[in-house]
C-alpha angles and dihedrals in degrees: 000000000000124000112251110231129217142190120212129185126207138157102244133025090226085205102303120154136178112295096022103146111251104220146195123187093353087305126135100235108153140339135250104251099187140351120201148145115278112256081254084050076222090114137030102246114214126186125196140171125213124202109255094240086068103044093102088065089068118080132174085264101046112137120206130213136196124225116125084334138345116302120201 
């Protein structure tokens, strides 16, 4: 199936790029598509796909971390 994409916002890029794995539990569940500044230049605006075989793990309340990557 399709990839679900996701934005995500943050203050800072903490170093992400393009192609940087998005994880849980160690996991390689989706990659990081694009990082920017928001059209205001107020957020970090990531975008990231995850596998569709993974889509059920993100919820409204998901909280991302960096660290090598995103981790969900």
């Amino acid at each position: 199936g399709d990839a679900l994409e996701i934005v995500l916002e943050s203050k800072d890029a903490y170093g992400l790029q393009a192609s940087a794995p998005v994880l849980y539990r160690g996991m390689e569940v989706g990659r990081v598509q694009s990082v920017g500044l928001s059209s205001d230049a107020r957020w970090v605006r990531i975008l990231a796909s995850i596998d569709s075989d993974y889509e059920s793990l993100v919820r409204d309340n998901s909280v991302f971390w960096s660290k090598s990557g995103l981790k969900m």
